[in-house]
DRENBA-181531 format. One record per residue (C-alpha): x, y, z; residue in one letter. Coordinates in Angstrom, 3 decimals. Each point is the difference from the previous one (the first is absolute). Example, Ala and Ser with C-alpha at 12.3 -4.5 7.8 and 13.67 -1.06 7.14 Angstrom:
<recs>
<rec><u>12.300</u><v>-4.500</v><w>7.800</w><res>a</res></rec>
<rec><u>1.370</u><v>3.440</v><w>-0.660</w><res>s</res></rec>
</recs>
This chain:
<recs>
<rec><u>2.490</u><v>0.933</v><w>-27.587</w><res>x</res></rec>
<rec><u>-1.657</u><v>0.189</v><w>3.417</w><res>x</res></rec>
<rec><u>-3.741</u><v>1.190</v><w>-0.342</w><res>x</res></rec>
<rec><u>-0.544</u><v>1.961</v><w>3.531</w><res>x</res></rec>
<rec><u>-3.254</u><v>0.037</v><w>1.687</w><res>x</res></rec>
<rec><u>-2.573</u><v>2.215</v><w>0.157</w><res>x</res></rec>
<rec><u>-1.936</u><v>1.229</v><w>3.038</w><res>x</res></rec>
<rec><u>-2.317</u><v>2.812</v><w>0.351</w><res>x</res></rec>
<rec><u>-0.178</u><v>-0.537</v><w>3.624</w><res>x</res></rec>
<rec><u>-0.359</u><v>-1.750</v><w>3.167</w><res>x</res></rec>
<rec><u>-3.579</u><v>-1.281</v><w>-0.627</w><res>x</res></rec>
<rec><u>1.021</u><v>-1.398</v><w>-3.572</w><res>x</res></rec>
<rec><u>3.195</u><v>-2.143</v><w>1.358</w><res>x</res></rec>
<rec><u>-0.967</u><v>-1.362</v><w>3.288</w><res>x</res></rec>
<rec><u>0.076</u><v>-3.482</v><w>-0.533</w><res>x</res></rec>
<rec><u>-3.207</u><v>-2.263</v><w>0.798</w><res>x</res></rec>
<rec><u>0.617</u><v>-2.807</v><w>3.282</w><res>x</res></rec>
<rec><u>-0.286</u><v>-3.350</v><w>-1.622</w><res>x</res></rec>
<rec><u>-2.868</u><v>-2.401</v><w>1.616</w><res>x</res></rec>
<rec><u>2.094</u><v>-2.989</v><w>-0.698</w><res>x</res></rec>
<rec><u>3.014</u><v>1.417</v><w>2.562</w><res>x</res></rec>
<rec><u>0.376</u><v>-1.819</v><w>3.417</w><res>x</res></rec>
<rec><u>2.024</u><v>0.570</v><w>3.181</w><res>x</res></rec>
<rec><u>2.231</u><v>-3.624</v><w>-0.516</w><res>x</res></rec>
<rec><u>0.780</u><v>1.634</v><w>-3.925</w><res>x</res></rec>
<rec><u>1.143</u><v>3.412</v><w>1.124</w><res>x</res></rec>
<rec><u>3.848</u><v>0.270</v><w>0.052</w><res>x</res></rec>
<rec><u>0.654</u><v>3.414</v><w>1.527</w><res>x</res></rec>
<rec><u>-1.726</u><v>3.133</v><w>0.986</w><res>x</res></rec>
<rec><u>-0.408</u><v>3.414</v><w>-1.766</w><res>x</res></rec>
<rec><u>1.213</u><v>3.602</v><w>1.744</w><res>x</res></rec>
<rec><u>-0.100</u><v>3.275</v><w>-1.220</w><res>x</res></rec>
<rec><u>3.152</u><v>2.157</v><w>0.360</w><res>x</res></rec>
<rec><u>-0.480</u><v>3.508</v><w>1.533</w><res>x</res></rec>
<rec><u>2.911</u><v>0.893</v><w>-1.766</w><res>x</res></rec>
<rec><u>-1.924</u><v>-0.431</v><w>-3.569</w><res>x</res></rec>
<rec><u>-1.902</u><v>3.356</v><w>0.785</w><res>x</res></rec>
<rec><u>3.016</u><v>2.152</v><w>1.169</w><res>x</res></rec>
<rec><u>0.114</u><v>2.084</v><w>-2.677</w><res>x</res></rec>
<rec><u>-3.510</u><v>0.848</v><w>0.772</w><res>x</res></rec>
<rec><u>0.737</u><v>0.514</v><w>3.679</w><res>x</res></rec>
<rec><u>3.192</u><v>1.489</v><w>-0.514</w><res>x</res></rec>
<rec><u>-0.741</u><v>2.180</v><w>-2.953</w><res>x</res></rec>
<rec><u>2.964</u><v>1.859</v><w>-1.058</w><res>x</res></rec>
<rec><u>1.677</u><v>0.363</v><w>3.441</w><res>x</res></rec>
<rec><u>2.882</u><v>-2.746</v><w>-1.261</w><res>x</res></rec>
<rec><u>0.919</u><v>1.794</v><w>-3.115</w><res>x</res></rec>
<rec><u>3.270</u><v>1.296</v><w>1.841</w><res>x</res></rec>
<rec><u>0.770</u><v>-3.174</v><w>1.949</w><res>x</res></rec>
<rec><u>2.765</u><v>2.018</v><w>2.523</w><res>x</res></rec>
<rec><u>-2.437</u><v>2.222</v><w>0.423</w><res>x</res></rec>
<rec><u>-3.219</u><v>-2.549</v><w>0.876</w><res>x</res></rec>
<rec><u>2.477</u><v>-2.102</v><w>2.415</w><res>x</res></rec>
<rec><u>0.995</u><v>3.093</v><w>2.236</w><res>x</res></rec>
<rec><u>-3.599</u><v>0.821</v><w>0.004</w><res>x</res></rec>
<rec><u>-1.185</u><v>-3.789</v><w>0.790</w><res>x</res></rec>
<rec><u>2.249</u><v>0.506</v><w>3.279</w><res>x</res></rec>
<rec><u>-0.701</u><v>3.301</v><w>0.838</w><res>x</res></rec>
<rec><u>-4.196</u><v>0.377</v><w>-0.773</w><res>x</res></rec>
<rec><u>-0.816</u><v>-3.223</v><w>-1.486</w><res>x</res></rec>
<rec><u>-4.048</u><v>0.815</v><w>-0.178</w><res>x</res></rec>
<rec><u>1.505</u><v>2.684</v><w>-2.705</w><res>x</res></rec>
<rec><u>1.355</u><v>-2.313</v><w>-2.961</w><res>x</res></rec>
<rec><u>-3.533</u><v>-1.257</v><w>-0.079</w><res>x</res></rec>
<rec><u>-1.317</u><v>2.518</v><w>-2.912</w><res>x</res></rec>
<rec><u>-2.249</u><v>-2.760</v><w>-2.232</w><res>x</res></rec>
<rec><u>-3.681</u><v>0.006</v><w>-0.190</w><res>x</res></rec>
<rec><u>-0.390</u><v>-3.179</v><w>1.641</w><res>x</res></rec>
<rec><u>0.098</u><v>-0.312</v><w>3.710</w><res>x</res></rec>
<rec><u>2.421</u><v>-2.695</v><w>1.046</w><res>x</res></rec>
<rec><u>-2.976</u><v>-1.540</v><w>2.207</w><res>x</res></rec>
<rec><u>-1.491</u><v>-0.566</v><w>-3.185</w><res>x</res></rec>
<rec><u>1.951</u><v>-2.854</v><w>-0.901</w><res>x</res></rec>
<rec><u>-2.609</u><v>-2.624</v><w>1.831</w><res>x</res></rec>
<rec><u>-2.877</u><v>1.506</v><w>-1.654</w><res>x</res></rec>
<rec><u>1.872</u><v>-0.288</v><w>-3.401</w><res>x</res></rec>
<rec><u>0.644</u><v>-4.009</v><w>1.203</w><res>x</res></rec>
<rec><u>-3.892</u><v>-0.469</v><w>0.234</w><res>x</res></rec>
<rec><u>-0.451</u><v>1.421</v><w>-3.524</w><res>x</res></rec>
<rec><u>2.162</u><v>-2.314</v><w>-1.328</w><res>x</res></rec>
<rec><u>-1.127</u><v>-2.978</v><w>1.871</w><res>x</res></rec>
<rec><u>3.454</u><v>-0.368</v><w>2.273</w><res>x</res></rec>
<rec><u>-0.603</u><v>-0.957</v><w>3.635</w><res>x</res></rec>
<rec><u>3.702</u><v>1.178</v><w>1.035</w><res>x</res></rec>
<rec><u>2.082</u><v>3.046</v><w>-0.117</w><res>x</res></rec>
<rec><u>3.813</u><v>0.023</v><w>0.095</w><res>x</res></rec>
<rec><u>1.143</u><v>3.954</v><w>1.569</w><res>x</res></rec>
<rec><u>2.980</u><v>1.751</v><w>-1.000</w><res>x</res></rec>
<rec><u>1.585</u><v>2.096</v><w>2.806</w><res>x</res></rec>
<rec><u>0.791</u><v>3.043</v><w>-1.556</w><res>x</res></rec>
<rec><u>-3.553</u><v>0.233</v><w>-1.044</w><res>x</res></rec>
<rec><u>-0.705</u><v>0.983</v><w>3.579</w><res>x</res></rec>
<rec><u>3.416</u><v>0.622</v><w>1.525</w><res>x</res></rec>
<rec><u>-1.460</u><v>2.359</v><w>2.604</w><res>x</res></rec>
<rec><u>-2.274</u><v>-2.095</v><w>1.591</w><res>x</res></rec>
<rec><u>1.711</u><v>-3.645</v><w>1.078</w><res>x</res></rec>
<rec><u>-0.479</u><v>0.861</v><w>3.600</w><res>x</res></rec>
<rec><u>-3.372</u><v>2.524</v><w>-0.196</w><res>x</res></rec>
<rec><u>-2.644</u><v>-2.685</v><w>1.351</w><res>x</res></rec>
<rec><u>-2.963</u><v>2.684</v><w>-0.834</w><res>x</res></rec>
<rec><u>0.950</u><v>-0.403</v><w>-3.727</w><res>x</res></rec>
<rec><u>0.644</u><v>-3.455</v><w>0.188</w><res>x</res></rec>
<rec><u>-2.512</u><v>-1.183</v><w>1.923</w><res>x</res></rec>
<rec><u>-2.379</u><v>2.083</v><w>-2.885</w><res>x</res></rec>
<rec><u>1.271</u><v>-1.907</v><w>-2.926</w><res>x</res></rec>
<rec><u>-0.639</u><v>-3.107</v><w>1.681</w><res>x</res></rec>
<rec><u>-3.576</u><v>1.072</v><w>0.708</w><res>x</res></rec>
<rec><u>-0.269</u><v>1.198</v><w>-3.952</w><res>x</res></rec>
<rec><u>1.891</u><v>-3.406</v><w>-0.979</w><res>x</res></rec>
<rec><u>-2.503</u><v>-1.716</v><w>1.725</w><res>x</res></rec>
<rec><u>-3.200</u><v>1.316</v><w>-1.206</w><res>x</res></rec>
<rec><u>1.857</u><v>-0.549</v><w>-3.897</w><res>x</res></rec>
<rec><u>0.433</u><v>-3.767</v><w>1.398</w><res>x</res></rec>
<rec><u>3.591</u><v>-0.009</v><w>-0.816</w><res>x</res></rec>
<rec><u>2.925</u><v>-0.650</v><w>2.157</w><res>x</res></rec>
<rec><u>3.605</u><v>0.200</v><w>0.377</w><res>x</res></rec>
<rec><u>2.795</u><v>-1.962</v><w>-1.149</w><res>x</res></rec>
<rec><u>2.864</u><v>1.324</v><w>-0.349</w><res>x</res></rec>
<rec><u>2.210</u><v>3.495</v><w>0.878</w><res>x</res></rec>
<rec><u>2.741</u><v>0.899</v><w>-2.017</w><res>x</res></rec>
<rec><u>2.426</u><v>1.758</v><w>1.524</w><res>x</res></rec>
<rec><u>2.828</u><v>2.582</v><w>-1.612</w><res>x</res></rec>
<rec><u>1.729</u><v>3.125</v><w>0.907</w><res>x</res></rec>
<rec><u>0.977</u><v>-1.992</v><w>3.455</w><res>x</res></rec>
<rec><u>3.711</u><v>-0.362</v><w>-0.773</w><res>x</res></rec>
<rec><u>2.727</u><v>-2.509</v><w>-0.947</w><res>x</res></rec>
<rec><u>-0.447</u><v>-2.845</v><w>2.218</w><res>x</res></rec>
<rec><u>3.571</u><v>-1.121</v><w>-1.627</w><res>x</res></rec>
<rec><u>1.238</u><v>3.052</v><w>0.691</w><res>x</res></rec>
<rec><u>4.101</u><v>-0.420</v><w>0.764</w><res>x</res></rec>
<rec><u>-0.145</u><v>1.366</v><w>3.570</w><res>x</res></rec>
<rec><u>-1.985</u><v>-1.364</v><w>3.061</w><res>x</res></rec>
<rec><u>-1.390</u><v>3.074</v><w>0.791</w><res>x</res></rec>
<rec><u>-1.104</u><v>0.053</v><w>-3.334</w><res>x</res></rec>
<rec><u>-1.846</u><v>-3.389</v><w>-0.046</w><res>x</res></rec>
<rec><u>-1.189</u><v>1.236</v><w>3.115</w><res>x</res></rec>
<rec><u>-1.936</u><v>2.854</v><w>-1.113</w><res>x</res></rec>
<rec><u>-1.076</u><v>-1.696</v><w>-2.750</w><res>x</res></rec>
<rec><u>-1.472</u><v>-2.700</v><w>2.308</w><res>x</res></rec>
<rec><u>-1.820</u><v>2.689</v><w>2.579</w><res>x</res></rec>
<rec><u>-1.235</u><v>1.737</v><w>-3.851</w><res>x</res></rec>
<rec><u>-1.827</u><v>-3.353</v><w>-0.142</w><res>x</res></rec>
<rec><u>-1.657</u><v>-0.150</v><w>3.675</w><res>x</res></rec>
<rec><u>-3.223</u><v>2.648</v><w>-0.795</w><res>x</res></rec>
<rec><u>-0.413</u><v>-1.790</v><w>-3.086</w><res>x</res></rec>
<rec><u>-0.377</u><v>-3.324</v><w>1.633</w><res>x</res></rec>
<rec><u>-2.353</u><v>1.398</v><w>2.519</w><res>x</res></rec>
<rec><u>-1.959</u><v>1.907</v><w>-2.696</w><res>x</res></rec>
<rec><u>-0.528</u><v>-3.876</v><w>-1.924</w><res>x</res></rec>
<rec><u>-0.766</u><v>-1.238</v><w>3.023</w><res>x</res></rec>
<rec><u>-3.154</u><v>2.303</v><w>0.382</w><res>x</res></rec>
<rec><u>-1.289</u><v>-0.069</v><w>-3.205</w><res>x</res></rec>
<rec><u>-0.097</u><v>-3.906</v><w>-0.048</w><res>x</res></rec>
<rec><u>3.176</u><v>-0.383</v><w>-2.358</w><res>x</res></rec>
<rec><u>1.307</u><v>-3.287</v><w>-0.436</w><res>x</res></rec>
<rec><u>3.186</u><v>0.887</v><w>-1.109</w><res>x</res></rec>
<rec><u>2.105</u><v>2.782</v><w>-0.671</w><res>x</res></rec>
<rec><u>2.638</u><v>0.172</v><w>-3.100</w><res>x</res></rec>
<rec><u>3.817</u><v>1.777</v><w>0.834</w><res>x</res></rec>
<rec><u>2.445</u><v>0.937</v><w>-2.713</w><res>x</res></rec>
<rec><u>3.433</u><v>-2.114</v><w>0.358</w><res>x</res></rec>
<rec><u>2.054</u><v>3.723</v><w>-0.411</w><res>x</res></rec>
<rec><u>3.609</u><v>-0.179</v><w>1.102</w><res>x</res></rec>
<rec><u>3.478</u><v>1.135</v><w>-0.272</w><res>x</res></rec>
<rec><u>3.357</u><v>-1.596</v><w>-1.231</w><res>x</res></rec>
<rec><u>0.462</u><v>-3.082</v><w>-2.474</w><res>x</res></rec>
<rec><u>-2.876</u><v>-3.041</v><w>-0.567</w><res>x</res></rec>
<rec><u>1.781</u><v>-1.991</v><w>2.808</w><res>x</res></rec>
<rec><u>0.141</u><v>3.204</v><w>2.901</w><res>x</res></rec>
<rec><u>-3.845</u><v>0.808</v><w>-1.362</w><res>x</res></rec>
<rec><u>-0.930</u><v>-3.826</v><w>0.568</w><res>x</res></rec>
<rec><u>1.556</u><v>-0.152</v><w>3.889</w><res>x</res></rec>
<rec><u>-1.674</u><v>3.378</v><w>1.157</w><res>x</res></rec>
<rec><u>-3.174</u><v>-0.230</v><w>-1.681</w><res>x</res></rec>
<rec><u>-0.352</u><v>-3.534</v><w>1.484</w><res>x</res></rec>
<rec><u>0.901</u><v>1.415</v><w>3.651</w><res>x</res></rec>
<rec><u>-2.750</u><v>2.580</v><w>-0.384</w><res>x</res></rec>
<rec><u>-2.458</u><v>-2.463</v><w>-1.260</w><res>x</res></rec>
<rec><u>0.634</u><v>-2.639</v><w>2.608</w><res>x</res></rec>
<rec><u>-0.798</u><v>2.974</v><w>2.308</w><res>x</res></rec>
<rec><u>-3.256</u><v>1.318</v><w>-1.248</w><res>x</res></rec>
<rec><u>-0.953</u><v>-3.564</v><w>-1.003</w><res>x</res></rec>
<rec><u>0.043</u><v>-0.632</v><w>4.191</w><res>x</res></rec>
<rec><u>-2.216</u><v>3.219</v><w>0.303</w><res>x</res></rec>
<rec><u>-2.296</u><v>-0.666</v><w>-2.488</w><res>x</res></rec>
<rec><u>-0.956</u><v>-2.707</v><w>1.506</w><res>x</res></rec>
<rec><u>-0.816</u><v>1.079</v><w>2.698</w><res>x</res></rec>
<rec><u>-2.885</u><v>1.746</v><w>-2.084</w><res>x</res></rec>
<rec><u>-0.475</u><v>-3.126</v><w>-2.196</w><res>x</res></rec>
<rec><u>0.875</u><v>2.040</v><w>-3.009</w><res>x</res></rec>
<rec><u>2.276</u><v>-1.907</v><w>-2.327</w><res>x</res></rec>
<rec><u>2.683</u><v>1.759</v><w>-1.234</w><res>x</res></rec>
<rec><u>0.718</u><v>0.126</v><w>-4.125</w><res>x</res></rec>
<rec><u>2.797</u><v>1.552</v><w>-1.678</w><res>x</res></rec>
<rec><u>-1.028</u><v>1.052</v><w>-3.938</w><res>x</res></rec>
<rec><u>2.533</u><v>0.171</v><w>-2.625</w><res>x</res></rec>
<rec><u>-0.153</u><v>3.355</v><w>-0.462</w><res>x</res></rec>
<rec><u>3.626</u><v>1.904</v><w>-0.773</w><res>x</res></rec>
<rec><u>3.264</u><v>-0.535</v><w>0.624</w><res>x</res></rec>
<rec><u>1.604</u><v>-3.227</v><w>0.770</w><res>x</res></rec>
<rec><u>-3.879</u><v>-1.332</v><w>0.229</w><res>x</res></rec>
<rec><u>-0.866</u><v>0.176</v><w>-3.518</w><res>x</res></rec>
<rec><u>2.552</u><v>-3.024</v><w>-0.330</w><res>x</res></rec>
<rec><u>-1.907</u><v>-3.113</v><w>0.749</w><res>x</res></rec>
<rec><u>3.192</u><v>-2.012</v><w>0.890</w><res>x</res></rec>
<rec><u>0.538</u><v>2.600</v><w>2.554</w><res>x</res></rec>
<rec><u>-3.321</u><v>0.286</v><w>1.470</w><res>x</res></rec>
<rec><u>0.014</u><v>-3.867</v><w>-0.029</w><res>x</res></rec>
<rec><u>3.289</u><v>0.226</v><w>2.016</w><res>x</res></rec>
<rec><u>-1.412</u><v>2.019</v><w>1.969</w><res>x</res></rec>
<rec><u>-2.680</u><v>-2.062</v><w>1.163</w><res>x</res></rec>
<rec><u>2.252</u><v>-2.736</v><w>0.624</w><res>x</res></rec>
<rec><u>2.195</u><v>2.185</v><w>2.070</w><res>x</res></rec>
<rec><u>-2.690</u><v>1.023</v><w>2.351</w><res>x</res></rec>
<rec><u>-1.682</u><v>-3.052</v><w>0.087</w><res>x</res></rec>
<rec><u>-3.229</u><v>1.726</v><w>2.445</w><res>x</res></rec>
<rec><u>-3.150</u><v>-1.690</v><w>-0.287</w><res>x</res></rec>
<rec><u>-1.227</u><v>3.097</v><w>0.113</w><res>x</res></rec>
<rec><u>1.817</u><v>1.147</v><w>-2.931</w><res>x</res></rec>
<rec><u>-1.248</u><v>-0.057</v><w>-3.629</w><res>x</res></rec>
<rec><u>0.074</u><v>1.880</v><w>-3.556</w><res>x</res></rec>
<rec><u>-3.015</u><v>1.936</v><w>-1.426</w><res>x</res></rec>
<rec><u>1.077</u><v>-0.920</v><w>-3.585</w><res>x</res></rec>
<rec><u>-0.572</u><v>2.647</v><w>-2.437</w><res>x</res></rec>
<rec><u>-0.083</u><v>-1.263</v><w>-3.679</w><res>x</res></rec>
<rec><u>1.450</u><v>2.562</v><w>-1.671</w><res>x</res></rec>
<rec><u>3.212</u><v>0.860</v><w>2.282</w><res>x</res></rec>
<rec><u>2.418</u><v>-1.825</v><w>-1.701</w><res>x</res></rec>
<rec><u>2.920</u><v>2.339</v><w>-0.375</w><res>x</res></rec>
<rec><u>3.594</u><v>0.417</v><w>1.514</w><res>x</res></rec>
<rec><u>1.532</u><v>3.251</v><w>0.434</w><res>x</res></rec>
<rec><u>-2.518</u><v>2.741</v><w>1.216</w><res>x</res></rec>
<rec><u>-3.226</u><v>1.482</v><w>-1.552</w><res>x</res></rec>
<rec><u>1.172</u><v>2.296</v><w>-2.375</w><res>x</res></rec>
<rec><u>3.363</u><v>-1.843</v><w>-1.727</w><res>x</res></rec>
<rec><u>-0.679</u><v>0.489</v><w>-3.984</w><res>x</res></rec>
<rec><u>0.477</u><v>-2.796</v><w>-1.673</w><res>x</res></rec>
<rec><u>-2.201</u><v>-1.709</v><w>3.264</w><res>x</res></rec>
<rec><u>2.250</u><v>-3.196</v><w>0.832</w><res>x</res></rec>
<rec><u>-2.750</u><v>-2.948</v><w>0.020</w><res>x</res></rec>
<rec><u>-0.351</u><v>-2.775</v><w>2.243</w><res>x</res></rec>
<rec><u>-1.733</u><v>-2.725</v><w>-1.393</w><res>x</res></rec>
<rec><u>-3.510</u><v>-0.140</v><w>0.731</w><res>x</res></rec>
<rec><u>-0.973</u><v>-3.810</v><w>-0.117</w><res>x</res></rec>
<rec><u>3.387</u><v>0.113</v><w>1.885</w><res>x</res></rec>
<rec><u>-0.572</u><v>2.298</v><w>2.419</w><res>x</res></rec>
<rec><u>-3.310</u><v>-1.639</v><w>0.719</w><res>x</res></rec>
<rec><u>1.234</u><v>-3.338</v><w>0.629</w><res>x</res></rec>
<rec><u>2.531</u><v>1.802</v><w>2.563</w><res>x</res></rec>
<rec><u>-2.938</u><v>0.953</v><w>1.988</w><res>x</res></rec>
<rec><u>-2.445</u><v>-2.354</v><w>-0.484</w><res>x</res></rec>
<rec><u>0.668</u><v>-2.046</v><w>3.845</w><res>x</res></rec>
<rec><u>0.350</u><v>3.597</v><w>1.466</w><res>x</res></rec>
<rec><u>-3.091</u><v>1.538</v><w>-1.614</w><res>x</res></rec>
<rec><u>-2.734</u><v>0.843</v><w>2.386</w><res>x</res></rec>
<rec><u>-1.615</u><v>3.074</v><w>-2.066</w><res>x</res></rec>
<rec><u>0.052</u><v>1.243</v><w>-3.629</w><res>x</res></rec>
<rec><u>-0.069</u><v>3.024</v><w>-1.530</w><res>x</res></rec>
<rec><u>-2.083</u><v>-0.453</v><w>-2.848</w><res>x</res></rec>
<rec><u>1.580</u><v>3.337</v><w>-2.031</w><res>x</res></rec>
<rec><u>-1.429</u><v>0.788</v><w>-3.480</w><res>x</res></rec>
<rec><u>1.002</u><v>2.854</v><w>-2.597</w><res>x</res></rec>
<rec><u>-2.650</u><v>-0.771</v><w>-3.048</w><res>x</res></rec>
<rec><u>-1.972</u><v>-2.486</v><w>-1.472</w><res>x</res></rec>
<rec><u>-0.888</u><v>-2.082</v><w>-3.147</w><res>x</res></rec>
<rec><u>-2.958</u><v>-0.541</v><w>-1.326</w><res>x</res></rec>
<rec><u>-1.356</u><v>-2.966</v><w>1.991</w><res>x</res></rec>
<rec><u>1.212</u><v>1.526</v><w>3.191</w><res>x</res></rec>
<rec><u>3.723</u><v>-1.366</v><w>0.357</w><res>x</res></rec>
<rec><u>2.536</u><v>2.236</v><w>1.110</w><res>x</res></rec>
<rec><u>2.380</u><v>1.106</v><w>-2.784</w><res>x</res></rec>
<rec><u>3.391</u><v>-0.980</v><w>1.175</w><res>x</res></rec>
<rec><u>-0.450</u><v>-2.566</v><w>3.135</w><res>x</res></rec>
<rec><u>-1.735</u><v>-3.357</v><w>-0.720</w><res>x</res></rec>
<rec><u>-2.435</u><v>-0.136</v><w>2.600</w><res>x</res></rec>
<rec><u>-1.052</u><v>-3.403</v><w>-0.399</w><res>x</res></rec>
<rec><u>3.775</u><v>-1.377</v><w>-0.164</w><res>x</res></rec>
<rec><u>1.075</u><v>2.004</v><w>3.228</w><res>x</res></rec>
<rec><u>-3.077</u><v>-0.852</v><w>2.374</w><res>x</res></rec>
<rec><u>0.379</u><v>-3.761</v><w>-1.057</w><res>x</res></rec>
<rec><u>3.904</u><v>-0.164</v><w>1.045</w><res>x</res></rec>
<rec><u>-1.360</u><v>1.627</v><w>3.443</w><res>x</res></rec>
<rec><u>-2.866</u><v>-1.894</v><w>0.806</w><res>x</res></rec>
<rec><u>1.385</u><v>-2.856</v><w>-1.083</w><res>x</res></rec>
<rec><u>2.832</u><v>0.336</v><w>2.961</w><res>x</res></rec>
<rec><u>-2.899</u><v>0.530</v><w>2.609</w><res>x</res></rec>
<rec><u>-0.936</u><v>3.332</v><w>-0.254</w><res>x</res></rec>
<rec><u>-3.371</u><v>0.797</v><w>0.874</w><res>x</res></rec>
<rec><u>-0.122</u><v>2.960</v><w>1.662</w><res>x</res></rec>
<rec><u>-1.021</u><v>3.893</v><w>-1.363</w><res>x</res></rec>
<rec><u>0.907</u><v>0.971</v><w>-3.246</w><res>x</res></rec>
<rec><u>-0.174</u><v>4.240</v><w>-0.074</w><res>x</res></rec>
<rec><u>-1.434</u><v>1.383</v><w>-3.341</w><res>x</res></rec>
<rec><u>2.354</u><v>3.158</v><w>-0.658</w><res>x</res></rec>
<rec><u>-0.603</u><v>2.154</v><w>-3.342</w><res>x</res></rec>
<rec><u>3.165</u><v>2.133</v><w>-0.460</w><res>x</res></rec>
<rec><u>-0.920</u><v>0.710</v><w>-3.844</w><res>x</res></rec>
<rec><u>-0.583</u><v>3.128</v><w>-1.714</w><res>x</res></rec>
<rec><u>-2.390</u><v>-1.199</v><w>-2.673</w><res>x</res></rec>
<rec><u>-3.018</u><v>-0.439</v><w>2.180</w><res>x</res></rec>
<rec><u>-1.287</u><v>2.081</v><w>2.627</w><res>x</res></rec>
<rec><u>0.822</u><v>-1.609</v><w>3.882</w><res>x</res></rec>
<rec><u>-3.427</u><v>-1.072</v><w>0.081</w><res>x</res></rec>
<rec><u>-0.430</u><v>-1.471</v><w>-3.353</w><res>x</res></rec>
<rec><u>3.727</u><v>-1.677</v><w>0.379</w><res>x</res></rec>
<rec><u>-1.100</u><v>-1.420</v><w>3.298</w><res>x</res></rec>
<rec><u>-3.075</u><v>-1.549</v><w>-0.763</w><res>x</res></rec>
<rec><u>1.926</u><v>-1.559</v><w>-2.652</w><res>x</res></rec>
<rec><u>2.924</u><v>-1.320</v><w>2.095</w><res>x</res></rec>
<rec><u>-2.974</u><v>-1.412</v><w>2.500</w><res>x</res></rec>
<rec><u>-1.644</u><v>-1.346</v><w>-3.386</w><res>x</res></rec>
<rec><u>3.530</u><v>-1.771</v><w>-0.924</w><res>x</res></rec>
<rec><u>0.494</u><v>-1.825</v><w>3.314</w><res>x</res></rec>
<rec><u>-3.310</u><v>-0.671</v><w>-0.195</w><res>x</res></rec>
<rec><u>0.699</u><v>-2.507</v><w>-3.663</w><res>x</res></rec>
<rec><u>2.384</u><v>-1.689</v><w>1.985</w><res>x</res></rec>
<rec><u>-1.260</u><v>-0.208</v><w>4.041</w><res>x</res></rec>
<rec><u>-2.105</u><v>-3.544</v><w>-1.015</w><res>x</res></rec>
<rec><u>0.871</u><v>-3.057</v><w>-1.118</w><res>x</res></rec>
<rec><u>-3.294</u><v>-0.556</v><w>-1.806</w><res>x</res></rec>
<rec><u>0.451</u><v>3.780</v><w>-1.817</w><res>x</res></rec>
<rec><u>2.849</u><v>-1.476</v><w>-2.062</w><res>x</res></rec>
<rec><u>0.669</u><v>-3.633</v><w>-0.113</w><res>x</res></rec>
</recs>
């Protein structure tokens, strides 16, 4: 039986910075997902999900009901010792081209000393969608968001690889589109990732195929460990892709990871995803880039499952912590 750990808050769990740790021993870098607080942003506003969509395109400043100010995010980061922020979109959908705004949560990023790495972009359309005005639109969706990465001092920005028609047709058009943003990205020098994250995505193979379709140097995946299904989100039984699979897929695409976590043991592993196991396969391809601690449990509180996501990649971001 799994004995799950304890935490009576943030204070108790952060983990302590070991003396022994050097630059040449680090293999990646830590982030903190926005998305890891949006029930506290969001509060109830997605409990009818029609309902919080309309009103994300209509009056987007109104699905954000929480008690935590979506600014907040980079002074949550400096609590928990993470330098870098990864946004979510719809966690400010109203506000990609308001420079005021913008140009404030830079200023309060700042004074935190944190910065931004990536911008995760949904609700933009199917950039496989089956017409060309369709991929079109979807494309344009993209443009503000680009702009809005660029002036917060993103790096990159993550897409979702939604299409139309069979794996083949969703393969052809959603390479297209990403050839075409992957030319206007870098013109911001923004690298462009694509997350398996629904649909065809959640199929490594596919995603794989993907990136060997488009074949941008601009192009990459922001690997989330845990989306390793086929069929869409809410299929019951789920039809699983094989993790250690799926991993090995994207391992020579991988340029960001979502570090997602439900609950925890113990001695701090995750329940269900081998932590140790999965960041080995990556690094051990080359990856060395930012790996994005994102709670999604319900057992902890979003602070208390953050700090011990950050806590988790911490184990594992040295050699010297583990060898």
């Amino acid at each position: 039986m799994l004995k799950l750990l304890a935490c009576s808050g943030v204070a108790a769990c952060t983990p302590a910075f070991s003396s022994n740790n050097t630059a040449n021993d680090k293999r990646f870098d830590i982030s903190l997902s926005q998305w890891s607080f949006h029930r506290e942003i969001l509060g109830g506003s997605k409990k009818d999900y029609s309902q919080f969509i309309r009103t994300l395109h209509s009056t987007p400043d109104d699905v954000l009901q929480g008690t935590m100010d979506t600014t907040d995010i980079v002074i949550t980061a400096r609590k928990l010792g993470v330098s870098h922020v990864d946004l979510v979109n719809v966690l400010f959908f109203g506000h990609a081209q308001d420079k005021k705004w913008l140009n404030a949560f830079k200023s309060k990023a700042r004074n935190e000393g944190v910065g931004f790495n990536l911008l995760m972009c949904d609700e933009t359309g199917k950039i496989g969608h089956e017409t060309v005005l369709g991929r079109k639109q979807a494309i344009d969706n993209h443009l503000p968001w680009l702009e809005c990465a660029a002036e917060l001092g993103c790096k990159q920005l993550r897409v979702n690889a939604y299409g139309d028609g069979n794996y083949l047709e969703q393969l052809q058009r959603c390479s297209e589109s990403l050839n075409k943003l992957a030319d206007i990205s870098t013109q911001y020098n923004i690298e462009l990732l694509v997350e398996n994250h629904g649909n065809a995505s959640n199929n490594g193979a596919w995603l794989a195929m993907l990136m060997q379709m488009t074949a941008h140097k601009n192009v990459g995946v922001f690997t989330d460990l845990d989306n390793f299904f086929m069929g869409g989100w809410n299929l019951s039984p789920k039809r699983l892709y094989d993790r250690t699979q799926g991993l090995i897929d994207l391992a020579p695409y991988t340029k960001g990871i979502s570090a997602k976590t439900h609950n925890f043991t113990l001695d701090g592993e995750e329940v269900s995803i081998n932590y140790q196991h999965c960041l080995n396969l990556l690094v051990d391809e080359g990856f060395n880039g930012f790996v994005s601690a994102e709670y999604e449990g319900d057992f902890k509180t979003e602070i208390e499952g953050s700090d011990l996501t950050v806590k988790l990649l911490k184990k594992y971001q040295y050699l010297s912590k583990y060898e």
